[in-house]
Every structure is written in C-alpha cells, then in structure tokens.
ZAKOLFI-384479 format. One record per residue (C-alpha): residue number from 1; residue in one letter; x, y, z. Coordinates in nm, 3 decimals, always signed. Example, Ala and Ser with C-alpha at 12.3 -4.5 7.8 and 13.67 -1.06 7.14 Angstrom:
residues 2
<r><num>1</num><residuo>a</residuo><X>+1.230</X><Y>-0.450</Y><Z>+0.780</Z></r>
<r><num>2</num><residuo>s</residuo><X>+1.367</X><Y>-0.106</Y><Z>+0.714</Z></r>
END
This chain:
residues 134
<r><num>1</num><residuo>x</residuo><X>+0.000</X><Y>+0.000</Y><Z>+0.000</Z></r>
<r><num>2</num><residuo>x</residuo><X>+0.162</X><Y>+0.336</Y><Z>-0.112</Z></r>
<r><num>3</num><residuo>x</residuo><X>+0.166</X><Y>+0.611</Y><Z>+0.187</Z></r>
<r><num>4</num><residuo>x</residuo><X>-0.045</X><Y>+0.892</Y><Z>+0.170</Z></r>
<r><num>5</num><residuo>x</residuo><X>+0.019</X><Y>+1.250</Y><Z>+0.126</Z></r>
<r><num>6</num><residuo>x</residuo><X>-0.051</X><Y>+1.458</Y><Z>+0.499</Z></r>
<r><num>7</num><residuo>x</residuo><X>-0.157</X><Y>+1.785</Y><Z>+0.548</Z></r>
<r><num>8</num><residuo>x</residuo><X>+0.067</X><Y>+2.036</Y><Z>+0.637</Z></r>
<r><num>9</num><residuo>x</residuo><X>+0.040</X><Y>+2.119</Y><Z>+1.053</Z></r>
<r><num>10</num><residuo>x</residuo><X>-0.054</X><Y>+2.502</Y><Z>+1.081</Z></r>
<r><num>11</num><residuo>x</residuo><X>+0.213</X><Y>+2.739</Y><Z>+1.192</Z></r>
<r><num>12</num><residuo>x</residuo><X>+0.068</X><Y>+2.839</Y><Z>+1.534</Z></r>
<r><num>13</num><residuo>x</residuo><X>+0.166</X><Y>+2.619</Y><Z>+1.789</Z></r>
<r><num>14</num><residuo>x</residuo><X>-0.032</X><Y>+2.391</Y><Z>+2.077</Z></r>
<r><num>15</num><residuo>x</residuo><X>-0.075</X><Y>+2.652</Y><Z>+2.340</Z></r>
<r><num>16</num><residuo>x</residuo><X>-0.088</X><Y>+2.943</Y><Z>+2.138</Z></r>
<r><num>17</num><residuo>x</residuo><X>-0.360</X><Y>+3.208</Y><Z>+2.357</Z></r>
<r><num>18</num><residuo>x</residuo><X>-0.511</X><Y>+3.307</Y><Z>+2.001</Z></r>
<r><num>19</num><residuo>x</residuo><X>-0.754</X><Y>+3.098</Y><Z>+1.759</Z></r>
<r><num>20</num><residuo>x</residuo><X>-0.675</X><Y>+3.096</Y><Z>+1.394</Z></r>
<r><num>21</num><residuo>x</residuo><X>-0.975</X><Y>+3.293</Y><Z>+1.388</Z></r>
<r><num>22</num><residuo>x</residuo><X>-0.822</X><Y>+3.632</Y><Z>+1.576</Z></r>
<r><num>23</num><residuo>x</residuo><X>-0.994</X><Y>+3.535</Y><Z>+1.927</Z></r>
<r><num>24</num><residuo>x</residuo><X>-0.790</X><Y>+3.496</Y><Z>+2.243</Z></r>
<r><num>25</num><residuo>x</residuo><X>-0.996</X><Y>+3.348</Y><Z>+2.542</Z></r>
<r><num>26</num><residuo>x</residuo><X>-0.855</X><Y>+3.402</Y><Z>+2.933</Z></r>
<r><num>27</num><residuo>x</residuo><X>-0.999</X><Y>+3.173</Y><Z>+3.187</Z></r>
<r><num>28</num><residuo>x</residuo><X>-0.934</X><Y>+3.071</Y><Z>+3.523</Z></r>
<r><num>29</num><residuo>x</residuo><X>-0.789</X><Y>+3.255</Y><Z>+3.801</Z></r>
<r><num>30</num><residuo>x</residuo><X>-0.497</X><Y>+3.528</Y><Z>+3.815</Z></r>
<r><num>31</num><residuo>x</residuo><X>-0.591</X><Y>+3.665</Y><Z>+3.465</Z></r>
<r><num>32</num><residuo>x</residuo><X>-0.364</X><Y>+3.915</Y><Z>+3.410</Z></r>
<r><num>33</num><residuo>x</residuo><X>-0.365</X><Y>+4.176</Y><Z>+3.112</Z></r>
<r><num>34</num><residuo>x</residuo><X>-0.128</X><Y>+4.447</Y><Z>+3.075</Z></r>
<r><num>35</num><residuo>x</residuo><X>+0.134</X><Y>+4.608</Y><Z>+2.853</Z></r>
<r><num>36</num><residuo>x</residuo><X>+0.516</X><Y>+4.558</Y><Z>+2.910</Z></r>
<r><num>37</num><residuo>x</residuo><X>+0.774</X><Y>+4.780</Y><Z>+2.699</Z></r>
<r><num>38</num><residuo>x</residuo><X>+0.489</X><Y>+4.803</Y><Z>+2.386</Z></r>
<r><num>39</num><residuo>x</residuo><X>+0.368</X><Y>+4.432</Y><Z>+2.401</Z></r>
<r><num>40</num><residuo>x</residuo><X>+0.081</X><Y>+4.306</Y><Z>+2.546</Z></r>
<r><num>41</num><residuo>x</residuo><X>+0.116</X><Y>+4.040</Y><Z>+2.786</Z></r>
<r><num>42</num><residuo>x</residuo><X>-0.183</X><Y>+3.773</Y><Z>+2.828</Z></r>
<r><num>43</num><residuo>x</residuo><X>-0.190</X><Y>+3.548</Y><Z>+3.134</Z></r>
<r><num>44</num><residuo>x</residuo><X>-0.439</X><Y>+3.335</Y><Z>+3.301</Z></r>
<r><num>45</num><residuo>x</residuo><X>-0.440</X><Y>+3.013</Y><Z>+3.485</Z></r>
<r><num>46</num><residuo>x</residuo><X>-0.649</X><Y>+2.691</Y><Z>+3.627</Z></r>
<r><num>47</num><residuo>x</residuo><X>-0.414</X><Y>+2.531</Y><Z>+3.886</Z></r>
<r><num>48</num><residuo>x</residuo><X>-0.093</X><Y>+2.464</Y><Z>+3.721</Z></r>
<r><num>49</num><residuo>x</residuo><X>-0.140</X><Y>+2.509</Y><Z>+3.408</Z></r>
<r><num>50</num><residuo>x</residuo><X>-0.068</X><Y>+2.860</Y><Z>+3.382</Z></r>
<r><num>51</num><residuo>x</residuo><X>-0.102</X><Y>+2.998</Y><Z>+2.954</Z></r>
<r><num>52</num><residuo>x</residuo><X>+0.094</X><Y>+3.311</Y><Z>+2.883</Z></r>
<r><num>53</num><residuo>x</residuo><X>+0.165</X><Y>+3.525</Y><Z>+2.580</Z></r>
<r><num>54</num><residuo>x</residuo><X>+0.386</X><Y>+3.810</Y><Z>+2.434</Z></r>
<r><num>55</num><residuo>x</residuo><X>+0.194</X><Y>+3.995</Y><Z>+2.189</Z></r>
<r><num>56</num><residuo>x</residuo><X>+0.379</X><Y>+4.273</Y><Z>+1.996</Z></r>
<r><num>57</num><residuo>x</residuo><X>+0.218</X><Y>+4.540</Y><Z>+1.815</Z></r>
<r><num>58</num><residuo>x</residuo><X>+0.232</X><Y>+4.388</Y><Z>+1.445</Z></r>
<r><num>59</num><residuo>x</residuo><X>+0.168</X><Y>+4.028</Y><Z>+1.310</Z></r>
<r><num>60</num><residuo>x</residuo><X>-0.035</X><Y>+3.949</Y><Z>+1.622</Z></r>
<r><num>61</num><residuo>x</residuo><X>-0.354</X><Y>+3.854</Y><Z>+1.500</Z></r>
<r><num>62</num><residuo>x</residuo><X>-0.539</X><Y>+3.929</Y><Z>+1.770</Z></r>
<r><num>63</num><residuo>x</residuo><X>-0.880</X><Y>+4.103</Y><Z>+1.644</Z></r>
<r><num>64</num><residuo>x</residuo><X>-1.117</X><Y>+4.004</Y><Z>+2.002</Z></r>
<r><num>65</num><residuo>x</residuo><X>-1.026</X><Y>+3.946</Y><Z>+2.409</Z></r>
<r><num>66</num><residuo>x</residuo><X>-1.241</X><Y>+3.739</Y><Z>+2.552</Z></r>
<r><num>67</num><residuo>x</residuo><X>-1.206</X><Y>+3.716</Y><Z>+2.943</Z></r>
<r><num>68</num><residuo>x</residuo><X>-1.456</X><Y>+3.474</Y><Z>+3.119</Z></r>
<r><num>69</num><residuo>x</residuo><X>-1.443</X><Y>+3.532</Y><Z>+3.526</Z></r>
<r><num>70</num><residuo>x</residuo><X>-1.363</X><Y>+3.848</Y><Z>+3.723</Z></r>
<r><num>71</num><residuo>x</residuo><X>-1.036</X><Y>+3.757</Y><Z>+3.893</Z></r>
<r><num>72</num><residuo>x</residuo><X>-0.718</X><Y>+3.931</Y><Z>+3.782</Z></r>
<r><num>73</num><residuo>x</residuo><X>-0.656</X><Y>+4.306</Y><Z>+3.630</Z></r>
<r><num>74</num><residuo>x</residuo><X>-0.644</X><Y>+4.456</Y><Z>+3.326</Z></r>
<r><num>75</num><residuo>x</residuo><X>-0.491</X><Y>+4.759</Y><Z>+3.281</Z></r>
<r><num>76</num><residuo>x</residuo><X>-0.568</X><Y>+5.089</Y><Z>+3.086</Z></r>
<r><num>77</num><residuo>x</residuo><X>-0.259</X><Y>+5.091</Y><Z>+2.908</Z></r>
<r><num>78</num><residuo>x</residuo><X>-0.358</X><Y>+4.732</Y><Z>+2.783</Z></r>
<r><num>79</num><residuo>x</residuo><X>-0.742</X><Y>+4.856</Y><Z>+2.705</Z></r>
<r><num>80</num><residuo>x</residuo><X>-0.560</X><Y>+5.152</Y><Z>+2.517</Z></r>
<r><num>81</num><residuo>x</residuo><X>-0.294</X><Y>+4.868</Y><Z>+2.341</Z></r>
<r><num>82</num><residuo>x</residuo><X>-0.614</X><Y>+4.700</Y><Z>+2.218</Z></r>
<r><num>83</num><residuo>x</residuo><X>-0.775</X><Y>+5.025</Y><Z>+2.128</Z></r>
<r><num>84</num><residuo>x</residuo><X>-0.521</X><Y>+5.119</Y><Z>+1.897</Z></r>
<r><num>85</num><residuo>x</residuo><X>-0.535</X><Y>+4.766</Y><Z>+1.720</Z></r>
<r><num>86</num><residuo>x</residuo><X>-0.854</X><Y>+4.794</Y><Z>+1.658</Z></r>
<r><num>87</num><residuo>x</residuo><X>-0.939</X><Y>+4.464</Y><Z>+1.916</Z></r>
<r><num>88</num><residuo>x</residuo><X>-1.235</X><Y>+4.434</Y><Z>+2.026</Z></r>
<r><num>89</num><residuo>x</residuo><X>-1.261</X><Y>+4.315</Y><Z>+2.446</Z></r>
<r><num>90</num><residuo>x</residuo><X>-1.564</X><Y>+4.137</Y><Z>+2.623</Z></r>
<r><num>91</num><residuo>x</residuo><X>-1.578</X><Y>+4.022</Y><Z>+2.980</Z></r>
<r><num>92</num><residuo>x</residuo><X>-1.808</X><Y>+3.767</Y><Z>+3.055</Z></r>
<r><num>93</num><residuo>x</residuo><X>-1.952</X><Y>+3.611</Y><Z>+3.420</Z></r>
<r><num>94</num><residuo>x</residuo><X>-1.887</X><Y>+3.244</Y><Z>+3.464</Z></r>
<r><num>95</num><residuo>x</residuo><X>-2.243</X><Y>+3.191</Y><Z>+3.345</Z></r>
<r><num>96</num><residuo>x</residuo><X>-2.208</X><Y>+3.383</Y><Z>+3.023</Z></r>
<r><num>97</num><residuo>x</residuo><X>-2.371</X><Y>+3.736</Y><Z>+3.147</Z></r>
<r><num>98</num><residuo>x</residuo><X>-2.154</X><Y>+4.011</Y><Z>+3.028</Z></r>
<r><num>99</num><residuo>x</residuo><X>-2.013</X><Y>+4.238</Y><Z>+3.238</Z></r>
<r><num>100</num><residuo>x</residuo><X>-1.790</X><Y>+4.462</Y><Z>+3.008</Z></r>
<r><num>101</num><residuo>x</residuo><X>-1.748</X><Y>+4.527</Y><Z>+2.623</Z></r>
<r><num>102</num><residuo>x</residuo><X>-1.512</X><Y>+4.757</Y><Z>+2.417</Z></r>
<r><num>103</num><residuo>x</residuo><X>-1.461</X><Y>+4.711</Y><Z>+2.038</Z></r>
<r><num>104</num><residuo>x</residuo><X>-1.295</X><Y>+4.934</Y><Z>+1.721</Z></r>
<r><num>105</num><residuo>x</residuo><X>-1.468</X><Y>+5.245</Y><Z>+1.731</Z></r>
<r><num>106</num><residuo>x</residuo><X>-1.533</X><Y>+5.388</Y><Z>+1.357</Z></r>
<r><num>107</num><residuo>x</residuo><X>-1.626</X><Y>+5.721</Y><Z>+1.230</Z></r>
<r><num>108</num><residuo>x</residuo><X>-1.966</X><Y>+5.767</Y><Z>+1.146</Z></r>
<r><num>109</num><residuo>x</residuo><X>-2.097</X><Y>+5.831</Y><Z>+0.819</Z></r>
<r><num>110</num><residuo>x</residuo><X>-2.393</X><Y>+6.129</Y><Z>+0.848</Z></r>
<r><num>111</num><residuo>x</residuo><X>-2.522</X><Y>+6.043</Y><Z>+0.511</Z></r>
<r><num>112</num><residuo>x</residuo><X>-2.586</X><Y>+5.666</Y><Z>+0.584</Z></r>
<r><num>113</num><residuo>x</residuo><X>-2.724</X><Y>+5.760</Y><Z>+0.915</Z></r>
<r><num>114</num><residuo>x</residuo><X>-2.970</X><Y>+6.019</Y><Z>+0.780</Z></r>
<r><num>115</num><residuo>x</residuo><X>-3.098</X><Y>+5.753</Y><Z>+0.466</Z></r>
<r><num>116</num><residuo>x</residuo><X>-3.114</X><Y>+5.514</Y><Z>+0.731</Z></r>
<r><num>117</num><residuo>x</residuo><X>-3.355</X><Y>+5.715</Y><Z>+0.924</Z></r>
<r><num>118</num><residuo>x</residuo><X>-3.580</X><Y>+5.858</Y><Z>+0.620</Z></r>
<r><num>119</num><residuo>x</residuo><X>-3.621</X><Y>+5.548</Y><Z>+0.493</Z></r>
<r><num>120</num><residuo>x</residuo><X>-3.888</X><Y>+5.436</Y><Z>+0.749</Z></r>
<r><num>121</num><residuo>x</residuo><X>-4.105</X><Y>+5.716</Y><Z>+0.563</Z></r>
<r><num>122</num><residuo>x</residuo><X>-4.114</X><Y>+5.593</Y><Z>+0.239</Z></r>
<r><num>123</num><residuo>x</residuo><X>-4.225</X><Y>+5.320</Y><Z>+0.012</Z></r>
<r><num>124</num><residuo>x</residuo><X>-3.852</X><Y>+5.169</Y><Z>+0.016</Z></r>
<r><num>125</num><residuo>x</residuo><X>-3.905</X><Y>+5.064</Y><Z>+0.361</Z></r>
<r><num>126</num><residuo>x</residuo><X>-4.198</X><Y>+4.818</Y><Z>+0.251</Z></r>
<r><num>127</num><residuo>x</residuo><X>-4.057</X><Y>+4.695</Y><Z>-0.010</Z></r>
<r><num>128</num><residuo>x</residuo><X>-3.736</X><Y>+4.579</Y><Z>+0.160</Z></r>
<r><num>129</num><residuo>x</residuo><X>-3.947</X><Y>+4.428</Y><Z>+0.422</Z></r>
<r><num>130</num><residuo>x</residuo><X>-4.141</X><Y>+4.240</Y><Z>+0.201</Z></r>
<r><num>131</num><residuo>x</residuo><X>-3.819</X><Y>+4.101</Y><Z>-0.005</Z></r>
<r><num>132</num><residuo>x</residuo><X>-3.696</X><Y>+4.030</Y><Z>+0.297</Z></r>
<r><num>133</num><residuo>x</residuo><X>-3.955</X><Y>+3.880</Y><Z>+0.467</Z></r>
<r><num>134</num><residuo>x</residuo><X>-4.037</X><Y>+3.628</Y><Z>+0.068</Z></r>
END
C-alpha cells in the first residue's frame, strides 16, 4: 500500500492564547492583562497550568479578548494597546452574562445615518421588508 500525502500542521503552535480565527480566550484565576515595553502580555491560569503570551504590536492577529471570570486586572494601558489595534474586548460572568465590552470604534458616516432614518417614511421601507420577509 503506497503512503499517503498529509496535510501540512498550521504554523501556530499547541498553546498558542489566540484561535486561527483572531480570538484569544482568558480563563481561570490570576488573569492578568497588561502592557510591558509596547507588548501586550496575556496570562491566566487553572491550577498549574498557567497559559501566557507576548503579543507585539504587528503580526499578532489578535482582532477580540475574551475574558470569562472576574479575577485578575487589566490595565488601561492594555485597554488603550487594544484600542489602537482595533481589538475588540468582552468580559463575561462564569455563566455567560456580560459584564464589560469595548470594540474598534469607527467614524460615522452622516449620510448613511440620515438615509437610514428617512427610509422608514417611504415606500422603500416596505418593499425591503417584504423582499426580505419572501
């Protein structure tokens, strides 16, 4: 029997913090998020196995910081660090509930806004409905 060809393993190793998808989930106890000489630094732990990573400002990936629990910091400078790479953070309670969000804020565009809001007053606005509801 001839072997087969294997896929290639992805680049990002076993205990990397963040998902292929941008998202970096914290769990456990002792979370710790904060900013050290530019780079944010990721920490959390359940017993002894403590997860920790170095994120620098480019190449990191990271586009959402999910924390689940309420013990351990975060600091501003890392809310800022996130901020300014347009990451979005959410802190959740153990039993999903969320306690705190932050995301990428964007400017707003006046004309979209106002078409948005006249087009309740018009015939557009039933005939979207009714494509959308067909």
């Amino acid at each position: 029997m001839a072997a087969t060809q294997t896929l290639a393993q992805s680049q990002q190793s076993r205990n990397s913090l963040i998902s292929k998808h941008g998202v970096a989930t914290l769990f456990g106890y002792g979370i710790q998020i904060r900013v050290d000489r530019g780079h944010l630094l990721l920490q959390d732990q359940i017993a002894a196995d403590r997860r920790e990573a170095r994120l620098s400002r480019v190449g990191h990936g990271l586009k959402r910081l999910i924390v689940i629990g309420s013990d351990g910091m975060v600091s501003l400078s890392a809310l800022r660090w996130l901020a300014d790479q347009d990451a979005a953070f959410v802190m959740l309670e153990r039993d999903g509930r969320v306690l705190c969000v932050t995301g990428p804020v964007r400017t707003s565009d006046a004309r979209l806004r106002r078409a948005q809001a006249l087009v309740s007053q018009s015939e557009t606005a039933l005939r979207i409905s009714r494509e959308l509801i067909d």
